[in-house]
N, C-alpha and C positions, 0 to 999 in steps of 0.2 A: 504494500500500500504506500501510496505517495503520499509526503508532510506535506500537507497545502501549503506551508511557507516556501517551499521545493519547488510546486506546480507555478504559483506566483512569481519566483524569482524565473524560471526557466519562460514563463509568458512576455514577465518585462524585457528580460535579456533578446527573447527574440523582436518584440516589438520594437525598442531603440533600433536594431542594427536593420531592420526592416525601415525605420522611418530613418536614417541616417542613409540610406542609399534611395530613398523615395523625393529629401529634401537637396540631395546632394545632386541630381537629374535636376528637379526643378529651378534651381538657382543657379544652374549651370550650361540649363537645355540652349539658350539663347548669346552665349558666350563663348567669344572666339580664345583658346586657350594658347600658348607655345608650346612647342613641342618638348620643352624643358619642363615645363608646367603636367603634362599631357603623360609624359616619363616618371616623375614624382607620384603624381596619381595611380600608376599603373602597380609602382611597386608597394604604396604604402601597405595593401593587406598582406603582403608577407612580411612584412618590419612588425605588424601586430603579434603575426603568428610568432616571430622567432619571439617577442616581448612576453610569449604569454609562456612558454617554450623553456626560454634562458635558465629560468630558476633550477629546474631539473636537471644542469649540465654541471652544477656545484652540491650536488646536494651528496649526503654520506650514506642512503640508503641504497647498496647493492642492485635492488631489483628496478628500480629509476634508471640505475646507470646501465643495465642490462639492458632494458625496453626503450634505452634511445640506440645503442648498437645495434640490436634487432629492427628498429626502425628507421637506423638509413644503411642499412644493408639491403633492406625493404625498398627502401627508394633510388634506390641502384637499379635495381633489377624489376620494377610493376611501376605501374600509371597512377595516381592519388589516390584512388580508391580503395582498391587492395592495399597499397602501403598504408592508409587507415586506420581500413581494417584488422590487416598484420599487426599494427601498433597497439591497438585497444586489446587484442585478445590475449597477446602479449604481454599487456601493460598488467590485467588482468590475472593471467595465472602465476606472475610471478608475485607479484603482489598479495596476493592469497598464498602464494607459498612459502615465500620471502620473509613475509613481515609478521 
């Protein structure tokens, strides 16, 4: 069963980054941009990802540091998806086994 404070946080979380790419078109749709500008933009979602990411490349729990090896060995070899997915299930039983 889900904490409603859980289902809550998981509704707002997706709502902002839903109105954060619905406000980011709108304010943008009629604006000529550079291509400097145009490059910036393109890469910011990965600079999030590695921001949310980073903390787990210093951390002292074994099964962290396992399940990022596994997950760009992962990303070596498969498309986003699978690598993922490899990631979570990974992240998952080591975790449960590990800790």
């Amino acid at each position: 069963m889900i904490h409603m404070t859980t289902f809550i946080a998981i509704v707002c979380v997706g709502l902002t980054t839903y109105l954060t790419r619905i406000l980011g078109y709108l304010l943008l749709k009629n604006k000529h941009l550079s291509k400097r500008t145009t490059r910036i933009l393109q890469v910011i979602p990965g600079c999030v990802l590695i921001s949310v990411i980073a903390p787990y490349f210093v951390t002292d729990q074994p099964a962290n540091l396992i399940a990022i090896i596994i997950t760009l060995f992962a990303a070596c070899y498969f498309s986003l998806l699978p690598t993922v997915l490899i990631s979570i299930i990974a992240t998952g039983i080591l975790r449960y086994f590990m800790l």
